[in-house]
N, CA, C and O atoms as a printed pandas DataFrame, in Angstrom:
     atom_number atom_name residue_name chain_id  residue_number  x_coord  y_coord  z_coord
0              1         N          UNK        A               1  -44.664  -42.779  -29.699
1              2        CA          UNK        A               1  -43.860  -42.455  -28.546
2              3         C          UNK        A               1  -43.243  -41.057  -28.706
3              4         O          UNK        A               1  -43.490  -40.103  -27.967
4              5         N          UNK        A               2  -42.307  -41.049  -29.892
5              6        CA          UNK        A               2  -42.306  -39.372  -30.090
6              7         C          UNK        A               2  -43.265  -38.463  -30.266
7              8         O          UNK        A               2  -42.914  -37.309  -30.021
8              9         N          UNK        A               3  -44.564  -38.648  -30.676
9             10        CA          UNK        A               3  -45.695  -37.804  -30.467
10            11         C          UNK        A               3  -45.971  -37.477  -28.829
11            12         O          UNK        A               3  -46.535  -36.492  -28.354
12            13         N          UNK        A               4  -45.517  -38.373  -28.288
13            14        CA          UNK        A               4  -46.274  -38.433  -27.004
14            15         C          UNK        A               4  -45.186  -37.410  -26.272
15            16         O          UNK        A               4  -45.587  -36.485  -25.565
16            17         N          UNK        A               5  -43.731  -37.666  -26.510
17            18        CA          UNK        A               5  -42.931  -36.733  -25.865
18            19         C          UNK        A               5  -42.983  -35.217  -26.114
19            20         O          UNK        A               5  -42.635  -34.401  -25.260
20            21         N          UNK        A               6  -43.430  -34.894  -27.312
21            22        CA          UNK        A               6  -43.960  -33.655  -28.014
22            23         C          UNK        A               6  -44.547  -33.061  -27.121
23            24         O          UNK        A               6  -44.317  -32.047  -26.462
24            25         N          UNK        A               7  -45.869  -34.294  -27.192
25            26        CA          UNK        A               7  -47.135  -33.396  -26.623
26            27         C          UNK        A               7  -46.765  -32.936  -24.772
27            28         O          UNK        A               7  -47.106  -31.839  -24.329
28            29         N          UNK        A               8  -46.085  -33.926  -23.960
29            30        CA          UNK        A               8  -45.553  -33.409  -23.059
30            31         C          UNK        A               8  -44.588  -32.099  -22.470
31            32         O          UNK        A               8  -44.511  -31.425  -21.442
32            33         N          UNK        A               9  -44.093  -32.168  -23.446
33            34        CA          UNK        A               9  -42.959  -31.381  -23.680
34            35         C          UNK        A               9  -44.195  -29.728  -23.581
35            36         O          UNK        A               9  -44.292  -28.981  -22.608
36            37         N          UNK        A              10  -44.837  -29.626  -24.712
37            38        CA          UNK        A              10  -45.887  -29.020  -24.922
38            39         C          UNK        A              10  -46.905  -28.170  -23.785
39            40         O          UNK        A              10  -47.069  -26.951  -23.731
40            41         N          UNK        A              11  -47.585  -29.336  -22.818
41            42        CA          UNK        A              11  -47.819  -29.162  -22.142
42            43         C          UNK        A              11  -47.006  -28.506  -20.537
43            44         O          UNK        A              11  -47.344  -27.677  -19.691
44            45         N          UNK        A              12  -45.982  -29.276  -20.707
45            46        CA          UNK        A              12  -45.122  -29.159  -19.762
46            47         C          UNK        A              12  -44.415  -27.303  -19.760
47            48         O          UNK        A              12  -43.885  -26.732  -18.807
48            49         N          UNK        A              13  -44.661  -26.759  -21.149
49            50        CA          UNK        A              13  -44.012  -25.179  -21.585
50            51         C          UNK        A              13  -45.228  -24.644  -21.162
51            52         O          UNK        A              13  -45.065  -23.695  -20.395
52            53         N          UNK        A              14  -46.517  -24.955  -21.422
53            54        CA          UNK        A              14  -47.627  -24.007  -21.167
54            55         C          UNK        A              14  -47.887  -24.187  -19.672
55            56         O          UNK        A              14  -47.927  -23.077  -19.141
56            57         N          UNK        A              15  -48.091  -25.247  -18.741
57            58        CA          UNK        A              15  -47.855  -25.084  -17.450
58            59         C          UNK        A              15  -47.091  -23.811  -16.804
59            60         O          UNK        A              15  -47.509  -22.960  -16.019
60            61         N          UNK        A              16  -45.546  -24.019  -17.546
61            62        CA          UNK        A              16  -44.415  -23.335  -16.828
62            63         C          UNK        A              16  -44.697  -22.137  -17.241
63            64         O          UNK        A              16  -44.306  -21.309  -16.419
64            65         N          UNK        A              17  -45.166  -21.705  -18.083
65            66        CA          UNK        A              17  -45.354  -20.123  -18.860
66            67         C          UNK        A              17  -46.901  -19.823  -17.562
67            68         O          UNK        A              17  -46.815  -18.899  -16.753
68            69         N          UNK        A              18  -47.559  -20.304  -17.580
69            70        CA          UNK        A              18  -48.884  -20.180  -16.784
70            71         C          UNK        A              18  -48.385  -19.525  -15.338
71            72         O          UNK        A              18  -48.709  -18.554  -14.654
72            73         N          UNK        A              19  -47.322  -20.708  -15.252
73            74        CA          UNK        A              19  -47.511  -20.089  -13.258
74            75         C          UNK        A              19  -46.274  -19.354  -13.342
75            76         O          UNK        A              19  -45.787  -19.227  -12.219
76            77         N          UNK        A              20  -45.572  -18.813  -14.268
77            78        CA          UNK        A              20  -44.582  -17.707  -14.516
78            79         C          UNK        A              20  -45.914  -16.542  -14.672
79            80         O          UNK        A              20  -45.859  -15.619  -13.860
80            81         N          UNK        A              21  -46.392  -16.536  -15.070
81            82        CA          UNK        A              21  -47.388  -15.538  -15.357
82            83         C          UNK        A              21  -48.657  -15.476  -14.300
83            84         O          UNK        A              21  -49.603  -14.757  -14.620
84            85         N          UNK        A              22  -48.695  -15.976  -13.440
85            86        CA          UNK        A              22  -49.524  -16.128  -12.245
86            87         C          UNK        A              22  -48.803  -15.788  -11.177
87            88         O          UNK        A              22  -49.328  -15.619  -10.076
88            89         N          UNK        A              23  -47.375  -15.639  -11.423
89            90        CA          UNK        A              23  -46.658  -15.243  -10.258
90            91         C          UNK        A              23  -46.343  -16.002   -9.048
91            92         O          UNK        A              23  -46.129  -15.495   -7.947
92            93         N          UNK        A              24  -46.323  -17.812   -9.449
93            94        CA          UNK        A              24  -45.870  -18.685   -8.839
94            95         C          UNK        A              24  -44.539  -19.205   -9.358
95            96         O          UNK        A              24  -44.456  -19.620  -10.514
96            97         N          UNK        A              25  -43.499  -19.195   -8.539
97            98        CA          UNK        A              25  -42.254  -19.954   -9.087
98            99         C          UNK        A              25  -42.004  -20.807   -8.174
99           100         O          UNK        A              25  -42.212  -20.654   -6.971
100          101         N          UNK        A              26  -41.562  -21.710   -8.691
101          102        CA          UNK        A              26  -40.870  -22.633   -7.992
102          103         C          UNK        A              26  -39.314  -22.685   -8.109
103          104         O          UNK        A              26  -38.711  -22.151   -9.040
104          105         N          UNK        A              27  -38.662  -23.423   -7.014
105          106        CA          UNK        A              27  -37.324  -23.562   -6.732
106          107         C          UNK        A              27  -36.565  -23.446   -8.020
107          108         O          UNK        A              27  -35.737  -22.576   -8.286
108          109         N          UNK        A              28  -37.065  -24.714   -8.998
109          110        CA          UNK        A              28  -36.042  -25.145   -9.819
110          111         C          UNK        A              28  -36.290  -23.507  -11.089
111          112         O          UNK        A              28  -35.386  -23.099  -11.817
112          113         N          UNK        A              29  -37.707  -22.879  -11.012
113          114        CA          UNK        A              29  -37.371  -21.768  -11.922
114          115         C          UNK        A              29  -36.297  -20.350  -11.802
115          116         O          UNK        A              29  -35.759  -19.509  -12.523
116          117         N          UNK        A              30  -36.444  -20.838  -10.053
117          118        CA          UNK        A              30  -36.027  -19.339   -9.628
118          119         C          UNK        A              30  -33.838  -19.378   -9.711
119          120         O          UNK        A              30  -32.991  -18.562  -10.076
120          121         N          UNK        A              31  -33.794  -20.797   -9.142
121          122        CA          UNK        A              31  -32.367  -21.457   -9.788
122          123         C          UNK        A              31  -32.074  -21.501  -10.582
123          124         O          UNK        A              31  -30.894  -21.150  -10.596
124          125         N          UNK        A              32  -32.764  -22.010  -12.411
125          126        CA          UNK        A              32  -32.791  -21.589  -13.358
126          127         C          UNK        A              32  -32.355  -20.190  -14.028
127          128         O          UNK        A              32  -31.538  -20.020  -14.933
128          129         N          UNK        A              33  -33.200  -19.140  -13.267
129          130        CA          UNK        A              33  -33.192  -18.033  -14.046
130          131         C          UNK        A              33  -31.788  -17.613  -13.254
131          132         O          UNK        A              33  -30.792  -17.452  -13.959
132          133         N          UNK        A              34  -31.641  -17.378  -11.416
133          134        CA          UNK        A              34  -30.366  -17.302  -11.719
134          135         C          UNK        A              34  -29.405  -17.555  -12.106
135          136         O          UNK        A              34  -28.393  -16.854  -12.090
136          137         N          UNK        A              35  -29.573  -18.867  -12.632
137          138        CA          UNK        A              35  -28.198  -19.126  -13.006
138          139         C          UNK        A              35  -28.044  -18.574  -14.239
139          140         O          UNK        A              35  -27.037  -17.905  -14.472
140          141         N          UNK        A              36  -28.942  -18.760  -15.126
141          142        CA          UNK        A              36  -28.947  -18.471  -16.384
142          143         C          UNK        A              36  -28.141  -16.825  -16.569
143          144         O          UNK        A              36  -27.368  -16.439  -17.445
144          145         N          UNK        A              37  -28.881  -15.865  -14.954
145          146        CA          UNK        A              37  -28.334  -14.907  -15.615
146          147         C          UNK        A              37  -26.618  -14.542  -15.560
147          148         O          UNK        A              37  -26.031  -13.685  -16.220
148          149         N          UNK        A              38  -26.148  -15.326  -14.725
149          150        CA          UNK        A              38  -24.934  -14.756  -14.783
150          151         C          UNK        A              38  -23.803  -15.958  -16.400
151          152         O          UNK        A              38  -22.589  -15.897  -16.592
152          153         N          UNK        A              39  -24.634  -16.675  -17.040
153          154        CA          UNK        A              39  -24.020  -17.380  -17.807
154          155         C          UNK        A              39  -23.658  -16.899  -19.469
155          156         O          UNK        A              39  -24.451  -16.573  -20.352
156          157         N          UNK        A              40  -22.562  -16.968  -19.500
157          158        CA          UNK        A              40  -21.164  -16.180  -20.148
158          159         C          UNK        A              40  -21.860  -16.918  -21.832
159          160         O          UNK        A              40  -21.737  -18.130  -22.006
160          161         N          UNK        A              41  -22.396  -16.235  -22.687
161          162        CA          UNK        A              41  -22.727  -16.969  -23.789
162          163         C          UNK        A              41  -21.740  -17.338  -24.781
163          164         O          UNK        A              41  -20.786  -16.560  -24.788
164          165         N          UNK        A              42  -21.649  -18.564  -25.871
165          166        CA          UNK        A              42  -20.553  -18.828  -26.419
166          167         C          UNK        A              42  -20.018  -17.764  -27.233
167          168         O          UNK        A              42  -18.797  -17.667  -27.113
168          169         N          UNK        A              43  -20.610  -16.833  -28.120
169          170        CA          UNK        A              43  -20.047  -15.948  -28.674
170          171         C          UNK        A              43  -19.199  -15.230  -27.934
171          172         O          UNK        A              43  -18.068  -15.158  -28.415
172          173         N          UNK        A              44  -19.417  -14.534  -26.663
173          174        CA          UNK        A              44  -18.827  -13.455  -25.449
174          175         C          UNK        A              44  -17.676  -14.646  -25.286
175          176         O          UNK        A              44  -16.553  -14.273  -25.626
176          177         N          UNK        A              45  -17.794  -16.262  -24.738
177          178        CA          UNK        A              45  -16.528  -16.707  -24.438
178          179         C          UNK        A              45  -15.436  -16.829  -25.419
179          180         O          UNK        A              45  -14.319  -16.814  -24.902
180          181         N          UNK        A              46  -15.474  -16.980  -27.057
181          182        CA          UNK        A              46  -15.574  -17.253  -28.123
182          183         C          UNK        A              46  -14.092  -16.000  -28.346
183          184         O          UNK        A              46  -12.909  -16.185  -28.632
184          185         N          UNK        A              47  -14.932  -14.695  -28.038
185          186        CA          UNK        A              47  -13.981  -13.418  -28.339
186          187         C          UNK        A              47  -12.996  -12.976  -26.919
187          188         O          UNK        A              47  -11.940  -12.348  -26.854
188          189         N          UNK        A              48  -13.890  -13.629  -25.810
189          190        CA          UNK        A              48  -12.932  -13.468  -24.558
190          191         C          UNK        A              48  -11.672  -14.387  -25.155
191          192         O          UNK        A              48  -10.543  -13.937  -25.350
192          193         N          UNK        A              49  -12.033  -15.588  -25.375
193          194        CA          UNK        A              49  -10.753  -16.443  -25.661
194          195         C          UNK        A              49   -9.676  -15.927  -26.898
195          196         O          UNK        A              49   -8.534  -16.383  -26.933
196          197         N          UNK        A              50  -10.091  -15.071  -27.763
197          198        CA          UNK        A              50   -9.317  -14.612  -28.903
198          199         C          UNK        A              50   -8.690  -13.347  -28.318
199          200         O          UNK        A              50   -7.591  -12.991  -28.743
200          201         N          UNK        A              51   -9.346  -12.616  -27.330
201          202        CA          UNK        A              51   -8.993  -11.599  -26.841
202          203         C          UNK        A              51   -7.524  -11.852  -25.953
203          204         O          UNK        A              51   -6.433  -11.301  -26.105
204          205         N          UNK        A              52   -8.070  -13.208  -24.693
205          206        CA          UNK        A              52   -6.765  -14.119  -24.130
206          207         C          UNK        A              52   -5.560  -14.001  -25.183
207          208         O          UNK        A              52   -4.542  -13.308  -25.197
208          209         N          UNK        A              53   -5.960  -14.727  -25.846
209          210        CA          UNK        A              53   -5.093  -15.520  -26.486
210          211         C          UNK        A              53   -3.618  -14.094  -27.652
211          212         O          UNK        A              53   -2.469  -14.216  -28.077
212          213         N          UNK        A              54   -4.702  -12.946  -27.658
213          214        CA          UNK        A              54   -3.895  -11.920  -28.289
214          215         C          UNK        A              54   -2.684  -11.592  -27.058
215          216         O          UNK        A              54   -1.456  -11.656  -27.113
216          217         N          UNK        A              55   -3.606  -11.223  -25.963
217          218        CA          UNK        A              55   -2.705  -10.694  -24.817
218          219         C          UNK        A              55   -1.457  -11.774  -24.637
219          220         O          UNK        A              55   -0.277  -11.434  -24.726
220          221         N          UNK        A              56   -1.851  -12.975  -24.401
221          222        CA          UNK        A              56   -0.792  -14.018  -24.417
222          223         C          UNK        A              56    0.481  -13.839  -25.508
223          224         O          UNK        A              56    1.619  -13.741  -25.048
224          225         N          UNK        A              57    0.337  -13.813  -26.474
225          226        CA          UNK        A              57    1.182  -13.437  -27.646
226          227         C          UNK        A              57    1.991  -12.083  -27.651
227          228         O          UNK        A              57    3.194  -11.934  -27.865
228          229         N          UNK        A              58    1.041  -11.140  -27.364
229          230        CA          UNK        A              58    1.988   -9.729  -27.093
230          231         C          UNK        A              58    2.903   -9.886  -25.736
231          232         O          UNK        A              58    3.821   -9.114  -25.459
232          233         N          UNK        A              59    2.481  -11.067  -24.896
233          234        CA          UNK        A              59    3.111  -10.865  -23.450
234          235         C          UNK        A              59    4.403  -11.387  -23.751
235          236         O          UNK        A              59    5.493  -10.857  -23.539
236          237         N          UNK        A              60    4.006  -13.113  -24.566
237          238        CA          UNK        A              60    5.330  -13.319  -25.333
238          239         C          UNK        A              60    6.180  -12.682  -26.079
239          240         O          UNK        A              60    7.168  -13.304  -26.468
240          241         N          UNK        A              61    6.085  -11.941  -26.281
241          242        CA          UNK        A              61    6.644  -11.467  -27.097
242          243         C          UNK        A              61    7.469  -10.194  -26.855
243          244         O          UNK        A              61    8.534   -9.811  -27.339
244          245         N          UNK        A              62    6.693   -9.702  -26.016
245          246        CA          UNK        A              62    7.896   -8.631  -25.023
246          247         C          UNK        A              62    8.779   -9.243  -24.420
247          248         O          UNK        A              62    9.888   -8.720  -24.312
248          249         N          UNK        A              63    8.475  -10.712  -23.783
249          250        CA          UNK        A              63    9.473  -11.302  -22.697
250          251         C          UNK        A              63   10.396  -11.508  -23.670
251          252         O          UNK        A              63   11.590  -11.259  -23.503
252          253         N          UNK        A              64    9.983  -11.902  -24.577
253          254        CA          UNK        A              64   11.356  -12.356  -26.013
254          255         C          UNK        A              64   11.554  -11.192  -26.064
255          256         O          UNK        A              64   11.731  -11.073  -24.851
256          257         N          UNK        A              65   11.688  -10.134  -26.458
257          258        CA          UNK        A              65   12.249   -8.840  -26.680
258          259         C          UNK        A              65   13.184   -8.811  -25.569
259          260         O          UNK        A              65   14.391   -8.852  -25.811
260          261         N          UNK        A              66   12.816   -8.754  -24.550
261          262        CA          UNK        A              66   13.427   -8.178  -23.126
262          263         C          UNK        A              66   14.627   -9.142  -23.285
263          264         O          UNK        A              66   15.750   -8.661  -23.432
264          265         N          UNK        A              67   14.444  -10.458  -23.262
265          266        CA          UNK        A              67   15.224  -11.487  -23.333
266          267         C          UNK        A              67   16.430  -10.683  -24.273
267          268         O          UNK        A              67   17.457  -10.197  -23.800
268          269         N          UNK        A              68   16.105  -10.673  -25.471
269          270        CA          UNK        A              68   17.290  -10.325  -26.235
270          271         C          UNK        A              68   17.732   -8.499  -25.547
271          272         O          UNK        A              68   18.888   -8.086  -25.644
272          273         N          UNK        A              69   17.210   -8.097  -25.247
273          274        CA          UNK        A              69   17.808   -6.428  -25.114
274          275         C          UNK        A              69   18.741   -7.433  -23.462
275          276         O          UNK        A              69   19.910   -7.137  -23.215
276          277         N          UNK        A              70   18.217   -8.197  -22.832
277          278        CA          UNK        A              70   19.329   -7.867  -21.791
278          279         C          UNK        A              70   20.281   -9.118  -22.295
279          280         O          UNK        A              70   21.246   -9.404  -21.586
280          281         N          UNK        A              71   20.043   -9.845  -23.460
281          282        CA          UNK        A              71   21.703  -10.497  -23.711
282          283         C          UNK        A              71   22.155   -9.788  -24.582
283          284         O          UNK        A              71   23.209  -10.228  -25.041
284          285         N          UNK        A              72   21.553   -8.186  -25.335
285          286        CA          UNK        A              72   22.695   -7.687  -25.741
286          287         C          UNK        A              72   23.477   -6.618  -25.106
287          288         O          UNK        A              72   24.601   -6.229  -25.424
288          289         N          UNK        A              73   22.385   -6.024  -23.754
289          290        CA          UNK        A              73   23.146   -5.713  -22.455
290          291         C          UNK        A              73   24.398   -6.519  -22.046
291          292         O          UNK        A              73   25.444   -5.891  -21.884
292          293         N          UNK        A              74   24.387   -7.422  -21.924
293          294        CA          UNK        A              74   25.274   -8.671  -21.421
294          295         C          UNK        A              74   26.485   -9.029  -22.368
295          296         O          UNK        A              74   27.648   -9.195  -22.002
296          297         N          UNK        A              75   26.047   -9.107  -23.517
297          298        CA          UNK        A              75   27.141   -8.797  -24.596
298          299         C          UNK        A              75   27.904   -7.461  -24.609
299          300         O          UNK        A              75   29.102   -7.395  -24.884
300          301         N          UNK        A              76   27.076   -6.311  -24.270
301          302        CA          UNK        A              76   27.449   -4.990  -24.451
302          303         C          UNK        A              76   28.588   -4.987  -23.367
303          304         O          UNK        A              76   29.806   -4.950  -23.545
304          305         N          UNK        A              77   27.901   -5.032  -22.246
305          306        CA          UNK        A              77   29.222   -4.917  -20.872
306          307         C          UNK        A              77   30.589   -5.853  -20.816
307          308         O          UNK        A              77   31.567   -5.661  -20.093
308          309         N          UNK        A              78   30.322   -7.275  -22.095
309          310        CA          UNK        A              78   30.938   -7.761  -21.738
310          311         C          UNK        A              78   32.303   -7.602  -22.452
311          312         O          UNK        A              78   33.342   -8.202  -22.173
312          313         N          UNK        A              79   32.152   -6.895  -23.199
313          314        CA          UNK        A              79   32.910   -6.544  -24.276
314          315         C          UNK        A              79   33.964   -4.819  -24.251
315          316         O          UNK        A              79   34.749   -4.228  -24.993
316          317         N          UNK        A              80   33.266   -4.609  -22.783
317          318        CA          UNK        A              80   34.021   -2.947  -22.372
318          319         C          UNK        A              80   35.542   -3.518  -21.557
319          320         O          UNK        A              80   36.352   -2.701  -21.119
């Protein structure tokens, strides 16, 4: 039974390579390939997300800054 899915499988790649190369496509290849091309590979999402995740941290981290410069604004005035 797994031989048999092989050999399908097999057949089923040399078909699709054939009428790719004969210059017949069908629906599901031409859907395929677009989609394929606009799809974000795991490495690219991998460093997008580390990239996120930096910006997130520096963003925090100014708001905490800011936070303290205007309660020591707030301390400062409050104390004139």
């Amino acid at each position: 039974m797994e031989q048999q899915r092989w050999a399908e499988r097999a057949i089923g790649k040399e078909a699709w390579e054939r009428r790719q190369q004969s210059g017949e496509y069908d629906s599901a290849s031409i859907s395929s390939s677009i989609a394929n091309r606009f799809r974000i590979k795991k490495q690219e999402r991998d460093r997008t997300n580390v990239q996120l995740a930096s910006i997130n941290d520096i963003q925090l981290a100014l708001i905490f800054e800011s936070n303290l410069v205007i309660a020591s604004w707030d301390i400062h005035l409050n104390n004139i």
